[in-house]
C-alpha angles and dihedrals in degrees: 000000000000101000091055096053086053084058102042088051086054096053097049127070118215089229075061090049095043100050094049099047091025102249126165137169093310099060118105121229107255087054077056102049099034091093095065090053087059101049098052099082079067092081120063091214084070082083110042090170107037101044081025082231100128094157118060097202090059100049127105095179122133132210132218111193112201102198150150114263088244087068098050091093091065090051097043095058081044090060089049099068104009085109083068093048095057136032129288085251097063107110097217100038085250089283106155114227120221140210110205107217130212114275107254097212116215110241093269086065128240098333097055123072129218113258132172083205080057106065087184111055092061155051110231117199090238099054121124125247092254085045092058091044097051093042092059098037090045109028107022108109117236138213107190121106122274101263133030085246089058093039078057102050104032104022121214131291107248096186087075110028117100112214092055089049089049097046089049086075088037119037109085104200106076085184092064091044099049087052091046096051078050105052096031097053086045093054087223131108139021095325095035095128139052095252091055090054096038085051094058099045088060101056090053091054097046083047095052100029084052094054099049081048086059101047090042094059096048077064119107127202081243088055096051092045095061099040089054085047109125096244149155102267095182121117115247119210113226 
């Protein structure tokens, strides 16, 4: 990957750099030069080995980015001089193309930020059931009224409480969503308060984080080693 984030250095100018995150005089270089280290996943030559593409004049790969809005700028600049990173035959240029992915906000909503050295404003996949329980009843943001008179009569805001928005990337069953934004921001029905939908956000985590328990611990320290293994991941046909 090295030899790609020369070249990508090469190709932008700080002025570039500066203009797109907003550096100036004070920033040190490897804020400068960061950007050049995340762009060069873009390139399938960045992994001879594992997309078998070692020279980046020769390879057609594309490449598909899903991210978070906050990382467009890097990609952006990417697209601007990846026709100077692979060969004139490459039918993109070489630009990479994104998907922007919903934003997955930590338990304290929107303001706060995930953080392993935070035990509270996540799910880890190792937490306990109780863990799990007392995370969503205690830390998860909520965006339902004061008192169960005003949830009635005004409903919650969806937009901002966290266990309907969680349960938006986990809950399967987009019927039952659907039922549960309606109900919940109308303040009527099965799933009219905050502790209904919390409580059902909670069965759907101790359902999925015990599953992924199960199947880790099915993993052996042989089964890690080869996965992690730097290796040609390409289909043959046979």
């Amino acid at each position: 990957m090295y030899p790609n984030i020369l070249r990508i250095c090469k190709a932008v100018t700080t002025n570039t750099v500066n203009g797109i995150f907003g550096f100036d005089g004070s920033a040190n270089i490897g804020k400068i030069a960061f950007p050049a280290v995340q762009a060069a996943p873009s390139f399938a030559s960045s992994f001879p080995v594992v997309l078998e593409s070692p020279n980046p004049r020769d390879s057609k790969a594309v490449c598909l980015i899903p991210c978070a809005i906050d990382q467009d700028p890097y990609f952006r600049m990417t697209r601007d001089i990846a026709h100077k990173i692979v060969g004139k035959g490459h039918g993109l240029g070489g630009k990479p193309a994104l998907i922007h992915s919903k934003f997955f906000p930590p338990l304290q909503g929107a303001t706060g930020k995930m953080s392993s050295s935070d035990e509270n404003s996540a799910i880890f996949l190792t937490d306990t059931p109780e863990q799990i329980e007392r995370k969503i009843n205690n830390h998860a943001f909520s965006g339902g009224q004061e008192s169960g008179k005003l949830q009635r009569e005004l409903g919650a805001n969806l937009e901002v409480d966290v266990s309907y928005q969680w349960l938006r990337f986990f809950l399967e069953d987009d019927d039952e969503l659907e039922r549960i934004g309606k109900e919940y921001e109308s303040g009527s029905g099965e799933y009219w308060s905050t502790s209904v939908v919390k409580k059902r956000l909670i069965e759907v985590l101790k359902e999925l984080v015990a599953g992924h328990q199960e199947r880790r611990a099915r993993i052996s320290d042989e089964d890690v080693r080869k996965w992690m293994e730097q290796r040609s991941i390409l289909v043959k046909k046979e």
